[in-house]
N, C-alpha and C positions, 0 to 999 in steps of 0.2 A: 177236552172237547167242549166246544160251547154248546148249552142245551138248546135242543129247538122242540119243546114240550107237546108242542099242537102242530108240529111241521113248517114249525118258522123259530128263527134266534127272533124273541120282543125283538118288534122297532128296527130291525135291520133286514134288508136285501137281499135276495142271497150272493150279489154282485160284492156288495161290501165282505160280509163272508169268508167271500172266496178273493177274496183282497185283500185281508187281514190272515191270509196264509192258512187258513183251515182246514184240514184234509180230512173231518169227521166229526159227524153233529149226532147230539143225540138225539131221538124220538121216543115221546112216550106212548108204549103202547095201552096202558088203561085211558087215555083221553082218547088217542086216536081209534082207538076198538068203540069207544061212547059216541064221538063224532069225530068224521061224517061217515065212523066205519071201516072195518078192516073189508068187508066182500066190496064193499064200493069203493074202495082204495086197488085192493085186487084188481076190479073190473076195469078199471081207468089206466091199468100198467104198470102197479107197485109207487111206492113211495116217491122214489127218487124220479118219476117221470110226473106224477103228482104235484111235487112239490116243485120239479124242477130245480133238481139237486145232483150235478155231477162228483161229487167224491161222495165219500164211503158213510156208510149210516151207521149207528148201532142203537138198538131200542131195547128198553129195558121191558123187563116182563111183567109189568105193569103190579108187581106184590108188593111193592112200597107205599103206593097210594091206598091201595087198598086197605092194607093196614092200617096206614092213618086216619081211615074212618072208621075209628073205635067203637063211634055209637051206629054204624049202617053196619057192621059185617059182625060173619059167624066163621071162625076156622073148623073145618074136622081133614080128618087122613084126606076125607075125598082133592078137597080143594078150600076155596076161601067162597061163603056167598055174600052177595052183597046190594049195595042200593044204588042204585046213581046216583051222584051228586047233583044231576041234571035233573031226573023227574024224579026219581025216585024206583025205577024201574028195578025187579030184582034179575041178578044175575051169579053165575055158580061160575070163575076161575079154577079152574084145572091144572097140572103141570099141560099137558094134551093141549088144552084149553091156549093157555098162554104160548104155546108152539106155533098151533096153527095161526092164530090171529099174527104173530110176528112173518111164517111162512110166506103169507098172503101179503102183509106190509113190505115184504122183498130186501128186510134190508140186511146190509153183508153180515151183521155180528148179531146173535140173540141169545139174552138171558135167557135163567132158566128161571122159574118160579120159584121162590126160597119164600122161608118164614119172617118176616123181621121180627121184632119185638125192641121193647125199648130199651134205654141204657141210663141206669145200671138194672139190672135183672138178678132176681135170686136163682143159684146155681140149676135147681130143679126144671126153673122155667126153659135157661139156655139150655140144657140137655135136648128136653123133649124138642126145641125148634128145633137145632142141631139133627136131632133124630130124622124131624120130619122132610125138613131140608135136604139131604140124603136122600129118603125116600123120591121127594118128587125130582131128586136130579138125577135119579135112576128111570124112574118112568117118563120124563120127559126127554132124555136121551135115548130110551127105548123109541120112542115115539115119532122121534125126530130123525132116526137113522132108518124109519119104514118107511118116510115120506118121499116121495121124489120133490129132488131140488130144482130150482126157479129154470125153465127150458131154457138152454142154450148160454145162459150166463153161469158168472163163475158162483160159484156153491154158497150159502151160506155157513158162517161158523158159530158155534154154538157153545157161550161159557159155563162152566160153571159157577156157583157161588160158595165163598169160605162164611160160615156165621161161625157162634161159641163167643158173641156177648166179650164181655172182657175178660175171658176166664183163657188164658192161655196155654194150657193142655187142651178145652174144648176147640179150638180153633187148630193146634195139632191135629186133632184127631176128625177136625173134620176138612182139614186140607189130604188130608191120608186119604180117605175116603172117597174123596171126589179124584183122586189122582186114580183110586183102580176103575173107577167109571171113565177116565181118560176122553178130557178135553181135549181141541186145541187151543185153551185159553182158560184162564181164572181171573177170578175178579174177589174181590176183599171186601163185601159186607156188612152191613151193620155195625159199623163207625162210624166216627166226628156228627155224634146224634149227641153231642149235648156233655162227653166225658171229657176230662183234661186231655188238651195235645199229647203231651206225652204219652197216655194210655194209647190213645189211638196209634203212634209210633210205635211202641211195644208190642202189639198185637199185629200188627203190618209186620213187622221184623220177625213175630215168630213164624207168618205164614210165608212170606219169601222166600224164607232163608231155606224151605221146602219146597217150593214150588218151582220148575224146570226153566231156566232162565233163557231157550231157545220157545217157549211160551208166553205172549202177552199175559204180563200183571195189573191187573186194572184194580184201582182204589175207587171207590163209588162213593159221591157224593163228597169231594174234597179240592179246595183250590184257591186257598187264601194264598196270596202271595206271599207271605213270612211265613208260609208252610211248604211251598211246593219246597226247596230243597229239603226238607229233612224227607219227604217221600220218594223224591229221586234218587238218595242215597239210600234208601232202604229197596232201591228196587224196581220200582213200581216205574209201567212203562204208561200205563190212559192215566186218565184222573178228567174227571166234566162235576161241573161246580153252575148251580147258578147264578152265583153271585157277581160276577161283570156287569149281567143285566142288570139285576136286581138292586146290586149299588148304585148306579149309574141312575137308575130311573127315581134314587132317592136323593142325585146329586154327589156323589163320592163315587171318589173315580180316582182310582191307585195308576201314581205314574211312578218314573225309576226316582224319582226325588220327593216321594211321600205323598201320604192323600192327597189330596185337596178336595175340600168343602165348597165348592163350588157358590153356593148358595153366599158364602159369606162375604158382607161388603167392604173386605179387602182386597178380594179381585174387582170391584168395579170399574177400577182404572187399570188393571195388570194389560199389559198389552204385549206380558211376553207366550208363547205357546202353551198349549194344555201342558204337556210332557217335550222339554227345548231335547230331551234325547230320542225322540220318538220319530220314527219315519211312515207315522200313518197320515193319511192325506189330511184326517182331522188339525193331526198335530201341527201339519208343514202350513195350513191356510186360517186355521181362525185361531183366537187370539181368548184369552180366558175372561177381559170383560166382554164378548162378547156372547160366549157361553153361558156366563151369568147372567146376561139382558133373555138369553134365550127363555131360561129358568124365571127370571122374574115375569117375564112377561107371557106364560102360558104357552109358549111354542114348544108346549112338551114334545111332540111325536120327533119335527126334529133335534130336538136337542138329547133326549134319547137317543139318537141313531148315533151322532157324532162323540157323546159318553159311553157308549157300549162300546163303541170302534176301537177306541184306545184301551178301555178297558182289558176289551179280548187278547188285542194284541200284545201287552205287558204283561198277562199270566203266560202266553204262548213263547213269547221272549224268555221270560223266567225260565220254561222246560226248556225249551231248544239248547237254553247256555248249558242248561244242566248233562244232555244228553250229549250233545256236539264235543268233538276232539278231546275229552276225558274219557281216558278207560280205566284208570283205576277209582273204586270206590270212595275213599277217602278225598283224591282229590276231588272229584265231582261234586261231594259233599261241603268241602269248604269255599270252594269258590262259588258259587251258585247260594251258599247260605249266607255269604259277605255281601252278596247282592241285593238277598230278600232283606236282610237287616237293615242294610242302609235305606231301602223303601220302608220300613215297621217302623225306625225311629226318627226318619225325614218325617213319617205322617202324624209323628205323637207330638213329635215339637212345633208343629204348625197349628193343631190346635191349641 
């Protein structure tokens, strides 16, 4: 899923978007709850009429941000309270809390409120998150199932979260847990925060390989291209990453034949395509020094637009191959990881 943080993908359309094949973006809900508001989102007709946004939404429950502001927030049972990054205003997230404001935002899929905490963690710590995470994904699914759903449209769905840190029993034991609170969906938490890949594979493999495979498995916060297959073979059916943008807007921009540094004046005279395997309208019409003139010459916003286009679509490429006409495991896994390799070591030999 490409992010759309504040109800927009950075720098892109939602024409382009929805032209680069995307059938679901994310939304955050701690920025969209701080501005311009979940009751004034509501009052205007939900998210997707808002933003103007025909496919499908999913917002997260805004407990990652919040976390991250180690020095504005307090955790207790009740909820998380906290500051605005904006003025400074205080405010008290709830499981309840983070329901309703998603409710109100209308979009199809909503987190529930879970603990994060950082990685690596002593065992003690990941317990009590574990604990509490449980806790609010019990009362926020109480909560959620008193509510009447959006009039006249189809329902919203409501995931759970797996945390338990890298401790692989605790991540057992809290996919167990959330399976008797019974989603229609789970999603895999509190990874690729900073651990070896591998670890984060290993702990995705131990919650899979439990979780019901006619239920979406969403990996949160992951989507480097010389990663998307090993997560496709483990399973795992969402994944939204911000990084397309965020590369892109720094000038790196992953195609099927390795990065490319954009910036460097060995494309100055390249006059062959972004990506020659790519069928985005970026790739079919401009040319890589002209990309670079874009970049040298402060025409950020476009040149952003047309680095993100390609971007999106070459992680969206990567999953499709991965899911498309493979059913068995193993093979999905080697074909789809032959792909991402050859983009990881196209991109190390060009630097």
């Amino acid at each position: 899923m490409p992010v759309g943080t504040q109800g927009a993908v950075k720098a892109l359309r939602n024409e382009a978007v929805e032209e680069l094949g995307a059938r679901m973006i994310l939304g955050n809900t701690y920025h969209l709850y701080l501005r311009p508001g979940h009751e004034l989102i509501r009052k205007l007709g939900g998210l997707h009429k808002f933003m103007s946004w025909n496919g499908a939404i999913l917002t997260d429950s805004g407990g990652y941000q919040v976390f991250s502001l180690s020095e504005l927030r307090q955790v207790t049972d009740d909820g998380v309270r906290f500051r605005s990054h904006l003025d400074g205003s205080e405010h008290l997230l709830t499981p309840e809390k983070a329901v309703e404001i998603q409710l109100a935002l209308g979009s199809d899929i909503a987190m529930v409120l879970d603990e994060c905490i950082e990685t690596p963690a002593p065992r003690d710590k990941a317990e009590a998150a574990l604990k509490r995470t449980t806790e609010w994904a019990k009362r926020a699914r109480s909560y959620f199932q008193q509510r009447p759903q959006r009039n006249g449209e189809l329902e919203q769905w409501q995931f759970g979260i797996v945390q338990g840190a890298t401790f692989a029993d605790l991540r057992r034991d809290s996919a167990r847990q959330l399976l008797e609170i019974d989603f229609p969906g789970y999603a895999v938490g509190g990874l690729a925060v900073g651990e070896p890949h591998e670890v984060t594979c290993e702990m995705a493999d131990e919650v899979t390989t439990l979780l019901p495979k006619e239920r979406p498995r969403y990996l949160m916060g992951v989507g480097r291209p010389e990663q998307i297959a090993d997560y496709v073979a483990l399973g795992i059916d969402m994944m939204d990453c911000v990084l397309p943008t965020r590369a892109a807007r720094h000038a790196c921009i992953y195609t099927s034949e390795g990065r490319v540094l954009i910036k460097n004046a060995r494309y100055a005279q390249d006059q062959k395509p972004l990506d020659p395997n790519c069928t985005c309208s970026v790739c079919r019409r401009y040319t890589r020094a002209y990309l670079r003139h874009l970049f040298a010459a402060g025409e950020l916003p476009r040149g952003y637009r047309v680095w993100e286009s390609s971007e999106i679509l070459v992680r969206r490429s990567l999953a499709l191959r991965g899911r498309s006409g493979i059913n068995m495991r193993s093979q999905r896994a080697g074909r789809l990881r032959r792909i991402a390799q050859r983009i990881h070591l196209a991109g190390n030999a060009r630097e």
